[in-house]
C-alpha positions in Angstrom: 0.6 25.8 -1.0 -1.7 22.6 -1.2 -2.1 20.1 1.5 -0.9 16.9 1.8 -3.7 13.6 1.1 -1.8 10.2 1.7 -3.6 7.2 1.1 -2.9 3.6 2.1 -3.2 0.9 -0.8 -3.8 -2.5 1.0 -7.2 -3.1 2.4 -8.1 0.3 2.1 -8.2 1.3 -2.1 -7.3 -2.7 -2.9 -8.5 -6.1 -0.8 -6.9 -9.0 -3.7 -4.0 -11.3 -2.3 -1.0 -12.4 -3.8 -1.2 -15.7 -5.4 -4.3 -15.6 -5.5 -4.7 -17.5 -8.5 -2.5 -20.9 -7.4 -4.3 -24.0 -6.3 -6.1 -23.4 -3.0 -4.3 -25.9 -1.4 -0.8 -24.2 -2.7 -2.5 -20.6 -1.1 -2.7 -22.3 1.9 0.4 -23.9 2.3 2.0 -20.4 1.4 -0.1 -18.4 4.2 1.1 -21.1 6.5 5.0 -21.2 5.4 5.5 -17.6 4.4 3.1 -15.4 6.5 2.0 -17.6 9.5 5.5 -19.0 9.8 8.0 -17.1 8.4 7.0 -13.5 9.6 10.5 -11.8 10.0 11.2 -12.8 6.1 7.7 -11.2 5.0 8.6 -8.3 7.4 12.6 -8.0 5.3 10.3 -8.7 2.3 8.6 -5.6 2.7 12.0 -3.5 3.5 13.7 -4.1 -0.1 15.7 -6.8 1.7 14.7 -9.7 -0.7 13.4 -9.6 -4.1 10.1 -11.4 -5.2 12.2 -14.3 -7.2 13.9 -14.7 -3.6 10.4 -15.3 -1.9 9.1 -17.3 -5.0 12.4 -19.7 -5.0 11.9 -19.9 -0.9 8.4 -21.0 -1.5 8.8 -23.3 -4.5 11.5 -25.3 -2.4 9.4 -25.4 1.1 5.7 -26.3 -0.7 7.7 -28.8 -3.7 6.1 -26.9 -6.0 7.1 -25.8 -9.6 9.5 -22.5 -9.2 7.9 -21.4 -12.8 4.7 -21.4 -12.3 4.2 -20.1 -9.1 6.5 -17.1 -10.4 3.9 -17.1 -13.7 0.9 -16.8 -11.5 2.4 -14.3 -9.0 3.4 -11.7 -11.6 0.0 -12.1 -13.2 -1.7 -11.8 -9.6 0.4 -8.4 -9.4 -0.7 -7.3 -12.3 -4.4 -7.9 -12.2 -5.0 -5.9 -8.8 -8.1 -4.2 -8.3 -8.6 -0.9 -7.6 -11.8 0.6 -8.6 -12.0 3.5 -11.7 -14.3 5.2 -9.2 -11.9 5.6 -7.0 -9.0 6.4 -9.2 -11.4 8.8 -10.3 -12.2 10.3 -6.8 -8.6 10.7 -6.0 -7.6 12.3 -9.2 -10.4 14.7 -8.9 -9.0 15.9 -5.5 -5.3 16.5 -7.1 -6.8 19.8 -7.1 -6.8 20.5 -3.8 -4.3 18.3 -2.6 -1.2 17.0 -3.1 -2.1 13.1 -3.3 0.7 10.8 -1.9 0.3 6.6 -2.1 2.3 5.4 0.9 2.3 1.9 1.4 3.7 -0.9 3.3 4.5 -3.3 0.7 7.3 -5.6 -1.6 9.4 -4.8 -4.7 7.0 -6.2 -6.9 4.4 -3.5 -6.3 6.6 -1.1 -7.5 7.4 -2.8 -10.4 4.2 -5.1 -11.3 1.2 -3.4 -9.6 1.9 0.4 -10.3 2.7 0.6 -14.2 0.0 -2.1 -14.5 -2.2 -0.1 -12.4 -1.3 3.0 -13.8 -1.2 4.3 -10.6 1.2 7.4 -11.5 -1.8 8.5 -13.2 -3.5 9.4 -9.7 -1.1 10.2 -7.8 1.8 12.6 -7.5 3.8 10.2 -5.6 4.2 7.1 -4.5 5.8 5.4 -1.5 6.1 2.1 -1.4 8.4 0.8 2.0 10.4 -1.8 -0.3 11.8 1.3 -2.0 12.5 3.5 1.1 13.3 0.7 3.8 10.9 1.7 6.0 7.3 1.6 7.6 5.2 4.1 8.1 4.9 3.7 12.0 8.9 3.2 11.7 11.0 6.3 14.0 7.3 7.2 15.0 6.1 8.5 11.3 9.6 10.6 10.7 8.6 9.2 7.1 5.2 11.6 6.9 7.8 14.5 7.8 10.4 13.7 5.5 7.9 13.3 2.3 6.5 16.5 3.3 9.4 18.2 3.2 9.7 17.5 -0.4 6.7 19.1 -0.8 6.8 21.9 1.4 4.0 21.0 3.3 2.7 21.3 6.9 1.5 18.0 8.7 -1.0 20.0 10.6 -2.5 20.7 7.1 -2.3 16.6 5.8 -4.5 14.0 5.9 -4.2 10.7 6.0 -7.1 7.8 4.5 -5.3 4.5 6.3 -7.1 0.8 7.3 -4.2 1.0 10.3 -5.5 1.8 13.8 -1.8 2.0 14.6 -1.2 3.9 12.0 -3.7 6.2 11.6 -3.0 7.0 15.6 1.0 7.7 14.6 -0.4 10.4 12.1 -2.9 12.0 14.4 -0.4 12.2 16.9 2.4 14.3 14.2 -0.6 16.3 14.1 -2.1 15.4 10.9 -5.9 14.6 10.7 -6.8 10.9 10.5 -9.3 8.8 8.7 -9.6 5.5 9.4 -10.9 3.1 6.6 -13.3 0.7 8.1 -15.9 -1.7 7.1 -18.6 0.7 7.9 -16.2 3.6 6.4 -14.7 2.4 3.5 -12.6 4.3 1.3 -15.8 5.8 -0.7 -16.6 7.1 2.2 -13.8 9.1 3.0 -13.3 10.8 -0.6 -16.8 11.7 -0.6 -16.2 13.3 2.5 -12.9 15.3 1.1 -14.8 16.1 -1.7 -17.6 17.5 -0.2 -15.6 19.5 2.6 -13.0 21.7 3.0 -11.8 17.9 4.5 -9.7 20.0 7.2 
């Protein structure tokens, strides 16, 4: 039976923003309305409890901007996510050896924008997003590392998990699984190289 590799997907294989593409001073405005200001909705965002057009609509009617285009430019934004082929590359090469598990605290529109753009499937044999599951990862202290092994039979004292999360990466290690905390000095190259080169348990 093959261990479990989970790997984080925001600021740890991928750094771009949503919107990213709007008018700086429409970026700013929605950092300040949406994610400085509106916290609890971002946080219901990323539980399945709104839909992107929901958050779009909210923003298009705070900021006076056009509904349309800011729903153009999201989409596209979603789509156009970088991950780089190295890295895909890394990861699939370790399917081998492990089980490899996305798990991500993140909206509806990753699932259904970022991924088949992405081709993400490709890499991974599953993927987690919390918009789909309604939960976090440091939700019911980590039950949701238990429960996803338990599809797959596997043991957390045998799992690893690649994570930008302190707090995160600290819930895992203390399940019993084996930590590796994406850093600027340790970035996510680092990590694989590591697994790759290692028995990486």
């Amino acid at each position: 039976m093959k261990p479990t590799l989970f790997v984080d997907f925001d600021r740890t294989i991928c750094f771009d923003r949503f919107w990213r593409s709007v008018d700086p001073k429409i970026y700013t405005g929605i950092q300040e309305v949406l994610f400085r200001g509106n916290a609890e909705k971002v946080d219901d965002w990323m539980r399945g409890k709104h839909s992107s057009e929901e958050i779009n609509k909210f923003l298009a009617d705070e900021l006076n901007a056009g509904y349309d285009d800011l729903w153009s430019v999201f989409v596209s934004d979603c789509k156009s996510m970088k991950v780089s082929a190295d890295v895909l590359k890394k990861i699939d090469g370790l399917r081998a050896r492990y089980n490899t598990i996305l798990i991500t605290g993140n909206m509806d529109c990753f699932t259904r924008f970022t991924v088949p753009a992405l081709e993400l499937d490709n890499y991974f044999d599953q993927i987690v997003n919390s918009a789909d599951y309604g939960r976090f990862k440091d939700d019911d202290n980590g039950r949701i590392f238990l429960d996803i092994l338990k599809e797959f039979g596997g043991n957390i004292k045998d799992s690893i998990l690649i994570d930008n999360s302190e707090t995160t990466c600290k819930t895992f290690s203390n399940l019993g699984g084996k930590s590796l905390q994406v850093t600027k000095n340790t970035p996510i190259e680092h990590w694989l190289n590591y697994l790759s080169n290692s028995a990486g348990t």
